[in-house]
C-alpha positions as a Markdown table, in Angstrom:
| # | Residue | x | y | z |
|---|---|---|---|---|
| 1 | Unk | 0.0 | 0.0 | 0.0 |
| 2 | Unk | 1.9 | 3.6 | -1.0 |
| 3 | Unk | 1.8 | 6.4 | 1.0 |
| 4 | Unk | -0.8 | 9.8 | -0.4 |
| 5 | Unk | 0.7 | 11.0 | -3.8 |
| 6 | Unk | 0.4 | 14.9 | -4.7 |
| 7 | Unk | -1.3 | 15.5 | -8.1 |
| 8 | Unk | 0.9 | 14.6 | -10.6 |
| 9 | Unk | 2.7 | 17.4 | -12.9 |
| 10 | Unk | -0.1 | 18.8 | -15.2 |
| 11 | Unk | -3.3 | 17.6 | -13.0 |
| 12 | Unk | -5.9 | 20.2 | -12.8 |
| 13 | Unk | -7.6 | 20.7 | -9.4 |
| 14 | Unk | -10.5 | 23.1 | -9.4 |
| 15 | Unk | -12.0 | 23.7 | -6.1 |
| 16 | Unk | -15.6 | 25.4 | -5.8 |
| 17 | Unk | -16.3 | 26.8 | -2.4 |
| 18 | Unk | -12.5 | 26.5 | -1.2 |
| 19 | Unk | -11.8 | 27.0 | 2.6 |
| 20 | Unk | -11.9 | 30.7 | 4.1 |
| 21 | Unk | -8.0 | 30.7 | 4.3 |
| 22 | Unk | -8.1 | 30.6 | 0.3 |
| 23 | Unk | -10.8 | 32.4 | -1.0 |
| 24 | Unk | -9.8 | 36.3 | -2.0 |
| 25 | Unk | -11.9 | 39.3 | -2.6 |
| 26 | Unk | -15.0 | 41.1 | -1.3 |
| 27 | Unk | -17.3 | 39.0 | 0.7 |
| 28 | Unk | -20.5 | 38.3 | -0.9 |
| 29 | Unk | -23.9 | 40.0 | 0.6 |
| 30 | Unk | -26.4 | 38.3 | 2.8 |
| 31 | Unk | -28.9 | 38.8 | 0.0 |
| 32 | Unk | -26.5 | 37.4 | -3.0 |
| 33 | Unk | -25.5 | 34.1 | -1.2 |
| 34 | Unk | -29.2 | 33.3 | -0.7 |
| 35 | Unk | -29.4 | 34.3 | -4.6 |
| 36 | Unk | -26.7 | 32.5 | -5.6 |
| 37 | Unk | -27.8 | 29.4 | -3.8 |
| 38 | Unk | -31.0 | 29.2 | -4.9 |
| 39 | Unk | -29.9 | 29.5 | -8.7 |
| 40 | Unk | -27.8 | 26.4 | -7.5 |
| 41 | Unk | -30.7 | 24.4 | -6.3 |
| 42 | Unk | -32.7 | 25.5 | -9.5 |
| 43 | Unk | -30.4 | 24.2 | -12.0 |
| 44 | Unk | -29.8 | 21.3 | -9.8 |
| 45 | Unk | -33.2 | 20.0 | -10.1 |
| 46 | Unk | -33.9 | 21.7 | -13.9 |
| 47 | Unk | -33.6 | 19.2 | -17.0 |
| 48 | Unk | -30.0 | 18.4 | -18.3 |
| 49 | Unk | -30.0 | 19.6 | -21.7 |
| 50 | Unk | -31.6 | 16.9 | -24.1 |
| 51 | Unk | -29.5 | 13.8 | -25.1 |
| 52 | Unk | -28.4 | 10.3 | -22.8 |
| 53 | Unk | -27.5 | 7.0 | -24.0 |
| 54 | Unk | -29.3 | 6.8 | -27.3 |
| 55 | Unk | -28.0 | 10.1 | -29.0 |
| 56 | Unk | -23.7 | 9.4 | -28.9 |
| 57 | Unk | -21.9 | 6.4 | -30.3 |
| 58 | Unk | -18.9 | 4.7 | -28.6 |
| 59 | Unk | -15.8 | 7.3 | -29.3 |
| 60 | Unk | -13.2 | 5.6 | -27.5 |
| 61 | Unk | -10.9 | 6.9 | -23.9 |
| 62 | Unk | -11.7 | 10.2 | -23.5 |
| 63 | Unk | -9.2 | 13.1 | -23.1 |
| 64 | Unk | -9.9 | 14.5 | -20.0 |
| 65 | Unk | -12.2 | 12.9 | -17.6 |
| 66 | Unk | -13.6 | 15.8 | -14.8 |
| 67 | Unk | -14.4 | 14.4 | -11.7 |
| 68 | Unk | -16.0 | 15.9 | -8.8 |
| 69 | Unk | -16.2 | 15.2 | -5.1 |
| 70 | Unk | -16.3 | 16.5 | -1.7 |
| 71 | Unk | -13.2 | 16.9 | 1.1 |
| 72 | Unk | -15.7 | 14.6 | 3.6 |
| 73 | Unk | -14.9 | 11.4 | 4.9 |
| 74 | Unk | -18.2 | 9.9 | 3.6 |
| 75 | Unk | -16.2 | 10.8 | 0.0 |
| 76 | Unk | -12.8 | 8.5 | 1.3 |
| 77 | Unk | -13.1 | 6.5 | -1.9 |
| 78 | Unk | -12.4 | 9.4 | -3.9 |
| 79 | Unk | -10.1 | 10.9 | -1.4 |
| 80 | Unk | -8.0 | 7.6 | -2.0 |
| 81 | Unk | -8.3 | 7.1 | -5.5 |
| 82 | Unk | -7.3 | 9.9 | -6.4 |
| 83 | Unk | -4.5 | 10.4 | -3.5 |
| 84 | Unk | -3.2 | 6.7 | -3.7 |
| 85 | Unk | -2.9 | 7.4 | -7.8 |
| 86 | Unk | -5.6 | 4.7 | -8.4 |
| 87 | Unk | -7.2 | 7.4 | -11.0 |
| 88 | Unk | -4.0 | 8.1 | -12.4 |
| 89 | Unk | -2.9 | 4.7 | -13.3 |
| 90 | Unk | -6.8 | 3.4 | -14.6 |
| 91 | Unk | -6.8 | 6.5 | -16.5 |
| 92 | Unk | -3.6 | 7.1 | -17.8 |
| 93 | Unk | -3.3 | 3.1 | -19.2 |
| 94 | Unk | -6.0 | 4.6 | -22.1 |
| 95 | Unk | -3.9 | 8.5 | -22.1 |
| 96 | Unk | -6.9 | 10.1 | -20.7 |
| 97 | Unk | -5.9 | 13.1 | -18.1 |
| 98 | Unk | -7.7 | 13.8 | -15.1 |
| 99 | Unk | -9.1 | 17.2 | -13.4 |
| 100 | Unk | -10.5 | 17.0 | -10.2 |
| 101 | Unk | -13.1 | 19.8 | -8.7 |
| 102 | Unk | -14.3 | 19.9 | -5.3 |
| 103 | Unk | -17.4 | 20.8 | -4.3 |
| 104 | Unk | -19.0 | 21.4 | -1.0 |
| 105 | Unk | -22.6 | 20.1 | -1.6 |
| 106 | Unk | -24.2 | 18.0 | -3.8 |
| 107 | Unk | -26.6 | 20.2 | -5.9 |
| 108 | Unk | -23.6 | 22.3 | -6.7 |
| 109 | Unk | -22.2 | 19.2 | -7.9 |
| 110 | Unk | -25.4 | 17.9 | -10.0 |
| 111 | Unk | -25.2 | 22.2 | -11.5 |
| 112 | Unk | -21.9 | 21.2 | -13.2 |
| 113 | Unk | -22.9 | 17.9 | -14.5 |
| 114 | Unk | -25.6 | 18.8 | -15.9 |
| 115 | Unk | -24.0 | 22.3 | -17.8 |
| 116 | Unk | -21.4 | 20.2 | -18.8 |
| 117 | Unk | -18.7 | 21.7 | -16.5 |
| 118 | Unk | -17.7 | 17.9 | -15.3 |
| 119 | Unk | -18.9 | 14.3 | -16.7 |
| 120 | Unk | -18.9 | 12.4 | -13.3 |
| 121 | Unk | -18.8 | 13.3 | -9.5 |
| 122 | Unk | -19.2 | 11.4 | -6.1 |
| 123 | Unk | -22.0 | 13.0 | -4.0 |
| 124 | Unk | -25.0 | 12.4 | -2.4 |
| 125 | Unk | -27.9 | 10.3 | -3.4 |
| 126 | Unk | -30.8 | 12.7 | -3.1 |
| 127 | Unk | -29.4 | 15.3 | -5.4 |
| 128 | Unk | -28.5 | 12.7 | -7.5 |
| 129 | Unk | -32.1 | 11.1 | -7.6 |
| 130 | Unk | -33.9 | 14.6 | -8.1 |
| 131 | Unk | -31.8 | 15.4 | -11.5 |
| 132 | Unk | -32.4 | 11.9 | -13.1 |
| 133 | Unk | -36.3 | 12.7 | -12.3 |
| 134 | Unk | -36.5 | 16.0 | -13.2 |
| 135 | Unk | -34.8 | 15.5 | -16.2 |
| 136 | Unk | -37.3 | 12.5 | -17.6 |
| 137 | Unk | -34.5 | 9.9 | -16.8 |
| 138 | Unk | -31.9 | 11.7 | -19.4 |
| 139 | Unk | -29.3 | 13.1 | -17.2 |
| 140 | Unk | -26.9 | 10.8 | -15.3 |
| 141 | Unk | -26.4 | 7.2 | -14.1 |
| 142 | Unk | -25.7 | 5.4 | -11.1 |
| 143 | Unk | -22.5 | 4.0 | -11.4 |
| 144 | Unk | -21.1 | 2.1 | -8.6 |
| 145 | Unk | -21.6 | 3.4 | -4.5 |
| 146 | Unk | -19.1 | 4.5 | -2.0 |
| 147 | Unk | -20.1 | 5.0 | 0.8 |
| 148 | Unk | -22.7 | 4.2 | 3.6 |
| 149 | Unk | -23.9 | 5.6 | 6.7 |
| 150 | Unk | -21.9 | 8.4 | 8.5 |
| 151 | Unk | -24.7 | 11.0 | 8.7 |
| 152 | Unk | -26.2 | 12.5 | 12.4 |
| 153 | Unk | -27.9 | 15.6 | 14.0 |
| 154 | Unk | -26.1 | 16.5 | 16.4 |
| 155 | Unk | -27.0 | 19.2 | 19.0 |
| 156 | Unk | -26.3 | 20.7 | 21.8 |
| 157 | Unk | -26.2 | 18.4 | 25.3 |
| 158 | Unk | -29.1 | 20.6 | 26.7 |
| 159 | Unk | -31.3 | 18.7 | 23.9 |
| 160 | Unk | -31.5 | 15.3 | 25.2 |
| 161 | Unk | -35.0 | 14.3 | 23.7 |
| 162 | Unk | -36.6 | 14.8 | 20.0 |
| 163 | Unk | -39.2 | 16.7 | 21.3 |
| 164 | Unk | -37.3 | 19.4 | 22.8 |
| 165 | Unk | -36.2 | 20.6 | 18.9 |
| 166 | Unk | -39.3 | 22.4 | 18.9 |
| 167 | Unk | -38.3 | 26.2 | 18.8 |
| 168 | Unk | -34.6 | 25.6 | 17.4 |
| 169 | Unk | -33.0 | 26.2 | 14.3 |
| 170 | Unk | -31.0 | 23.7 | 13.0 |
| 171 | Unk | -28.5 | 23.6 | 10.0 |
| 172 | Unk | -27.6 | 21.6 | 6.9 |
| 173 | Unk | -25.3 | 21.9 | 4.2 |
| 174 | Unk | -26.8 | 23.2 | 1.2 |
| 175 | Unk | -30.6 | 22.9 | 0.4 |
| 176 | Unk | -31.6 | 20.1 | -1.8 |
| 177 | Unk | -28.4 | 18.5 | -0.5 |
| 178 | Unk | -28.8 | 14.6 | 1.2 |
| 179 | Unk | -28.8 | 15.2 | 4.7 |
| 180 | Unk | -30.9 | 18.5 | 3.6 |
| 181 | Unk | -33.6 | 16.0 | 2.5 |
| 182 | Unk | -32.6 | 13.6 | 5.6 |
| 183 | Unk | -33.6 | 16.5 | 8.4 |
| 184 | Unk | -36.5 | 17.8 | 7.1 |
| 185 | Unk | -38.2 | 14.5 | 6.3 |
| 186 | Unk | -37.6 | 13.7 | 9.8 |
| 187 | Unk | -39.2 | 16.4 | 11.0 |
| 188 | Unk | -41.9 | 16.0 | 9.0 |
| 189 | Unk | -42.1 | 12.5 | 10.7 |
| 190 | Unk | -41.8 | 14.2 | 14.3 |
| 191 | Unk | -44.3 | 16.8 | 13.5 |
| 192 | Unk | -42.0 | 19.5 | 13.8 |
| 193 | Unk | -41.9 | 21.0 | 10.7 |
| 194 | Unk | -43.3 | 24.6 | 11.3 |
| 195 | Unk | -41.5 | 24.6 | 14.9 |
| 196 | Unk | -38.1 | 24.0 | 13.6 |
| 197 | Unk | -36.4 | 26.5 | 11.7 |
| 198 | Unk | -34.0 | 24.6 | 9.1 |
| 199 | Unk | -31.3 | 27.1 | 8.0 |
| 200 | Unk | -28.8 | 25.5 | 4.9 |
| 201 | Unk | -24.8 | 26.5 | 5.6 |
| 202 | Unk | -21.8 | 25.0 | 4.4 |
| 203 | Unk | -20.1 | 22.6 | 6.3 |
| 204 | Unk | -17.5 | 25.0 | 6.9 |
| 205 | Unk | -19.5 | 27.7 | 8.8 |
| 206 | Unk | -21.2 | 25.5 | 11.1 |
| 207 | Unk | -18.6 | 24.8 | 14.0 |
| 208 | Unk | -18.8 | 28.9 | 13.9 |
| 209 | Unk | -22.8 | 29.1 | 14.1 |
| 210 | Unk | -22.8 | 26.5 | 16.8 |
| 211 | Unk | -19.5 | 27.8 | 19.2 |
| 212 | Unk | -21.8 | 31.0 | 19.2 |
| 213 | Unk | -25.3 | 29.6 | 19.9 |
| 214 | Unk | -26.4 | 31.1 | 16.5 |
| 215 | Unk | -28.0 | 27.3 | 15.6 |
| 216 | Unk | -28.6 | 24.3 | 18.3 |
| 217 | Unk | -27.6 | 21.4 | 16.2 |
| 218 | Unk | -27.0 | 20.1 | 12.3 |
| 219 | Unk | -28.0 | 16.9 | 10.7 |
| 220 | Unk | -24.1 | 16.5 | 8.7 |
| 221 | Unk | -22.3 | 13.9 | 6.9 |
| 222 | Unk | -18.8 | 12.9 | 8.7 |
| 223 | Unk | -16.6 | 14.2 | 9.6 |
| 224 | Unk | -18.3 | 17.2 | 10.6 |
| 225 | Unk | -21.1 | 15.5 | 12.4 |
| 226 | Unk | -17.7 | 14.2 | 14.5 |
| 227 | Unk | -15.8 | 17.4 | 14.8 |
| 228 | Unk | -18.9 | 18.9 | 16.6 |
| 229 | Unk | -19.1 | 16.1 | 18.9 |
| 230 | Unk | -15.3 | 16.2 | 19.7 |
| 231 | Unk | -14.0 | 19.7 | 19.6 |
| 232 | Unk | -17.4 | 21.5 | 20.0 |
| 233 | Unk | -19.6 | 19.7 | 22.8 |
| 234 | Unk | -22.2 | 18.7 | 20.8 |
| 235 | Unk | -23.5 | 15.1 | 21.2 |
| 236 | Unk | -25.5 | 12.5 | 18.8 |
| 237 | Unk | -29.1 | 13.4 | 19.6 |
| 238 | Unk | -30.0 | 11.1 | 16.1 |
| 239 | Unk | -28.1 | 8.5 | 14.1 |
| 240 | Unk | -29.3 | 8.1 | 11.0 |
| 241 | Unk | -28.5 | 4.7 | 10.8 |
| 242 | Unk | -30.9 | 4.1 | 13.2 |
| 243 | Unk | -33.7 | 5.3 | 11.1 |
| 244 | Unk | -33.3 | 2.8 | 8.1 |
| 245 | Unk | -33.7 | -1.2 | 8.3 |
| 246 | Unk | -30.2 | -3.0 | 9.1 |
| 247 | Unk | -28.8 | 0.5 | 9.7 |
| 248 | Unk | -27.9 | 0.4 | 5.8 |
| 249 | Unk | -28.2 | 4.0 | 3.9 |
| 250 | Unk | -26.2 | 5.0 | 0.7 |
| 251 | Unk | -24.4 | 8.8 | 1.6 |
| 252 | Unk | -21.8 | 8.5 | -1.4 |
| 253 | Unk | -22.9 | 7.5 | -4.9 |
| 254 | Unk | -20.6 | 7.5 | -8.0 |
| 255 | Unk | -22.6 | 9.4 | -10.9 |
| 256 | Unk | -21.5 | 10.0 | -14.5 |
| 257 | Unk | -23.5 | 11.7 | -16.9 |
| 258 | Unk | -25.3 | 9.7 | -19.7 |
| 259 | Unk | -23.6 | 11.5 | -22.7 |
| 260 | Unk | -20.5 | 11.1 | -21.2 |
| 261 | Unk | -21.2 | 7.2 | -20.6 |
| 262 | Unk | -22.4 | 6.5 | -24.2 |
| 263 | Unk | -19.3 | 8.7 | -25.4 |
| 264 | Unk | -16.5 | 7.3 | -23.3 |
| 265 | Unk | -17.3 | 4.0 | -21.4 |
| 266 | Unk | -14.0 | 2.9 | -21.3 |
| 267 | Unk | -12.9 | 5.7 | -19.4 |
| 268 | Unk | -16.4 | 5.0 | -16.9 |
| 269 | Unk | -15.0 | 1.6 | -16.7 |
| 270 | Unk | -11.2 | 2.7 | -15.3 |
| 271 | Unk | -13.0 | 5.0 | -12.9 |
| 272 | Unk | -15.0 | 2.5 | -11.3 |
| 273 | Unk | -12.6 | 0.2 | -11.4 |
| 274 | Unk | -10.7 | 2.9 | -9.5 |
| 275 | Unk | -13.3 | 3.6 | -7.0 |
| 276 | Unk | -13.7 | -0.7 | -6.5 |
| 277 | Unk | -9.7 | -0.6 | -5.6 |
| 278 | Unk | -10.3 | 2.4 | -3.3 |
| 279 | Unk | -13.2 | 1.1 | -1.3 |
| 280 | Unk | -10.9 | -2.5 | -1.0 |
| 281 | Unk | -8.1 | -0.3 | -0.2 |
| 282 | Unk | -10.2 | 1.4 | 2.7 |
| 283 | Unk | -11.5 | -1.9 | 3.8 |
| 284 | Unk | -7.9 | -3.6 | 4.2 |
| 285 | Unk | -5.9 | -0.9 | 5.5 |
| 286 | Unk | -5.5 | -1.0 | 9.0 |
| 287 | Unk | -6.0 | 2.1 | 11.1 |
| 288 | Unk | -3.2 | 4.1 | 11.1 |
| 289 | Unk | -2.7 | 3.9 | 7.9 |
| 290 | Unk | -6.4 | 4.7 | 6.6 |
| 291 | Unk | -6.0 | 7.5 | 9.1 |
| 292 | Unk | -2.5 | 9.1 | 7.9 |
| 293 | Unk | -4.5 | 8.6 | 4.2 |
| 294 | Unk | -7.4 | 11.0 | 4.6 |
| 295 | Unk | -5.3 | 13.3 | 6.5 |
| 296 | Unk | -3.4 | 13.7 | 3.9 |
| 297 | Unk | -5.4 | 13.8 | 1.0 |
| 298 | Unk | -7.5 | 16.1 | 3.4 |
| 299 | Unk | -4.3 | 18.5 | 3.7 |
| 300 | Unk | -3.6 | 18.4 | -0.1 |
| 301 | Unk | -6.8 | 19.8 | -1.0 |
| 302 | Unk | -6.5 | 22.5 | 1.1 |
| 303 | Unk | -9.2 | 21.6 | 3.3 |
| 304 | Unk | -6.9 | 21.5 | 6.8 |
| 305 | Unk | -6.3 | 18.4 | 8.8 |
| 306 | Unk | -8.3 | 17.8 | 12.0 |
| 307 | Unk | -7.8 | 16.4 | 15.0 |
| 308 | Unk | -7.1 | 12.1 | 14.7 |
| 309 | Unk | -9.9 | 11.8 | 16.8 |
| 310 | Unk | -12.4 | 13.5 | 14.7 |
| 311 | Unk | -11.3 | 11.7 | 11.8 |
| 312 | Unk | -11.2 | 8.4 | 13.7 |
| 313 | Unk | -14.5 | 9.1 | 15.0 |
| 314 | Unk | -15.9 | 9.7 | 11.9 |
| 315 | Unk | -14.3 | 6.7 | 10.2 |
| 316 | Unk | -16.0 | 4.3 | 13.0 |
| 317 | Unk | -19.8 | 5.7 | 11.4 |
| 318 | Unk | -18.8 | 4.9 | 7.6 |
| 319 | Unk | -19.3 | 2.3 | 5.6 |
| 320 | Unk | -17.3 | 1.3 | 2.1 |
| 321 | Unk | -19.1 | -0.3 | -0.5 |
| 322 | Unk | -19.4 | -0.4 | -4.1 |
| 323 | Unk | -23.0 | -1.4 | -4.1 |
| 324 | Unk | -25.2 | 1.9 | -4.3 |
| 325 | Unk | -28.2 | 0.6 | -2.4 |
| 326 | Unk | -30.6 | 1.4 | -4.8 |
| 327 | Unk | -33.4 | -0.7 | -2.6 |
| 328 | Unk | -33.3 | 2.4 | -0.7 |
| 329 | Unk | -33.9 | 4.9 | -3.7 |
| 330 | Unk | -37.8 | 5.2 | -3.7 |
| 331 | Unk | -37.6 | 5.9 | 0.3 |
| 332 | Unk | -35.3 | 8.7 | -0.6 |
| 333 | Unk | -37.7 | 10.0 | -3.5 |
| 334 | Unk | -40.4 | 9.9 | -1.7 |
| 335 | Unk | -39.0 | 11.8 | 1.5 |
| 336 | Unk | -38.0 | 14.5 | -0.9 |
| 337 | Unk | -41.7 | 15.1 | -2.8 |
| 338 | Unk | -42.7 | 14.9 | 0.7 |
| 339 | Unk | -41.2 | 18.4 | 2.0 |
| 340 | Unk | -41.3 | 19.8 | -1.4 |
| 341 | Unk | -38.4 | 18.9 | -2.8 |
| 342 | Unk | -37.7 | 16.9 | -5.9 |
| 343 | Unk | -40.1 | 15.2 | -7.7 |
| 344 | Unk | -41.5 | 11.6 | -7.7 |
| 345 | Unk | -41.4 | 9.3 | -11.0 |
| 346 | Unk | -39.9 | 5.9 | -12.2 |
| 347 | Unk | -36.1 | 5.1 | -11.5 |
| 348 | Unk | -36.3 | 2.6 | -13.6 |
| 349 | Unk | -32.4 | 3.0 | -15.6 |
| 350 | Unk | -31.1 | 4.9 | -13.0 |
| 351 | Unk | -28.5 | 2.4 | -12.2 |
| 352 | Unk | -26.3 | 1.0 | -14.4 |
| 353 | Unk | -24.0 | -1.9 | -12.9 |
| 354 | Unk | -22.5 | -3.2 | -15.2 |
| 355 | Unk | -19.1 | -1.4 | -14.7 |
| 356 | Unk | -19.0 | -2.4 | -10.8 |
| 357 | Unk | -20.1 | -5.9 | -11.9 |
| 358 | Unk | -16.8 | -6.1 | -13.9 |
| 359 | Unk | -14.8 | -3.7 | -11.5 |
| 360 | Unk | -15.2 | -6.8 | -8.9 |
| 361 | Unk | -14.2 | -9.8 | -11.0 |
């Protein structure tokens, strides 16, 4: 097993929403982040221009392949792909070059694929399911999973009982986004709905809002849910394993878009074969070692490195796995037409698994 590798010479990284200590110029207005972020969600959920499977013939290993994902541990099987040079080698056996962008939520990830910006990305399932709905079953495909489990609301220890959430505002990281979805349908379920104020921030804001009492919990993927809990005195008022049967829910998908699948699936095929060595990798390794990984991979893209306990923490609520659930995908559809967001319909071709069914021989 190799040690992290920096991008190699002539990788592109793109990073959308990069950490505080990299952005540069005049901060944006209250009024134009809540602009900007509902013209996110909007083209999240809007049609993907016309075309899919039936419309492009085979045209070999693409060029490029642009890949996005997030700086989470619920995204480790990107995070070690890429770090370990698993995408690297897959690709660069057909000469295809990889750029990388990171996003922090998933309908800001589902906005690029569907404009075109990149042709696959690792994020959320709900985002995910709302785009191939929306867009009449056009836009992407399920490709292989990644991750499961490793979402919570945590809160603050005075909040010991479900029923004392009435009257506090809680957070999530993007509207739209999976544990977005996740909250809110919970609430619904609690009949809290219109007594809990649900208030979308990135992951990177929250440990702020909640050090200050500005929000009493968030319902967040790992390893924020963790760093809250370990640095910030929150505690795990709601596992979200605990809310599914078995404890099994998909939080990491591997999505590529449909043109780019019809045009290129050799190049789909090296990058789930990629993510199936990653996800073995993860569930080999022993603990240091997956540890010192995600660290560094963390630390190369600029996200920081937090405490090993946070990260250990978080590891202990994740799952690896190439299989994306998908018995789980009408539950998830139907919690999101349920508080207005999203759209039911048929997911019948959502998932193609056909590459992972190769990846595992």
């Amino acid at each position: 097993m190799q040690p992290p590798e920096r991008p190699a010479a002539g990788r592109t990284r793109l990073t959308a929403h990069a950490p505080r200590a990299n952005r540069r110029g005049r901060a944006i207005g209250a009024g134009a982040v809540v602009l900007l972020a509902a013209a996110a969600v909007l083209t999240a959920f809007a049609p993907a221009p016309a075309g899919g499977l039936g419309t492009a013939a085979d045209q070999g290993p693409a060029a490029t392949l642009r890949l996005g994902y997030f700086a989470n541990v619920t995204h480790a099987p990107a995070l070690v792909a890429d770090a370990n040079g698993y995408l690297d080698d897959a690709l660069g056996a057909d000469g295809t070059t990889l750029e990388t962008q990171i996003f922090a939520a998933g309908p800001a990830a589902i906005e690029a694929l569907n404009s075109g910006a990149i042709d696959a990305a690792y994020l959320g399932p709900s985002p995910a399911l709302n785009s191939y709905l929306s867009s009449g079953g056009t836009s992407l495909r399920i490709i292989a999973g990644a991750a499961s489990g490793g979402a919570s609301l945590v809160t603050t220890k005075q909040i010991t009982q479900v029923s004392q959430l009435a009257g506090t505002e809680l957070a999530t990281p993007q509207y739209g986004g999976t544990q977005d979805v996740a909250l809110r349908s919970f609430l619904r379920d609690q009949g809290l709905s219109d007594a809990v104020t649900v208030t979308p921030s990135s992951n990177g804001t929250v440990p702020q809002l909640f050090a200050r009492g500005s929000i009493d919990g968030a319902w967040l993927p790992e390893p924020h849910a963790s760093l809250l809990v370990e640095k910030y005195g929150a505690h795990r008022l709601v596992d979200e394993a605990d809310l599914w049967p078995g404890g099994r829910f998909p939080t990491t998908v591997l999505v590529a878009s449909q043109e780019f699948i019809a045009k290129h699936p050799d190049t789909v095929r090296e990058l789930v074969q990629a993510n199936a060595q990653a996800v073995r990798w993860l569930n080999a390794a022993g603990q240091r070692e997956t540890l010192d990984t995600i660290q560094s991979a963390l630390a190369a893209l600029g996200s920081g490195t937090l405490p090993d306990a946070v990260i250990s923490s978080a590891l202990e609520q994740v799952s690896f796995d190439t299989t994306p659930l998908a018995g789980t995908f009408a539950t998830l559809v139907n919690h999101a037409a349920a508080v207005g967001i999203g759209e039911r319909g048929s997911l019948e071709g959502l998932v193609d698994d056909s590459f992972t069914a190769k990846a595992e021989r």
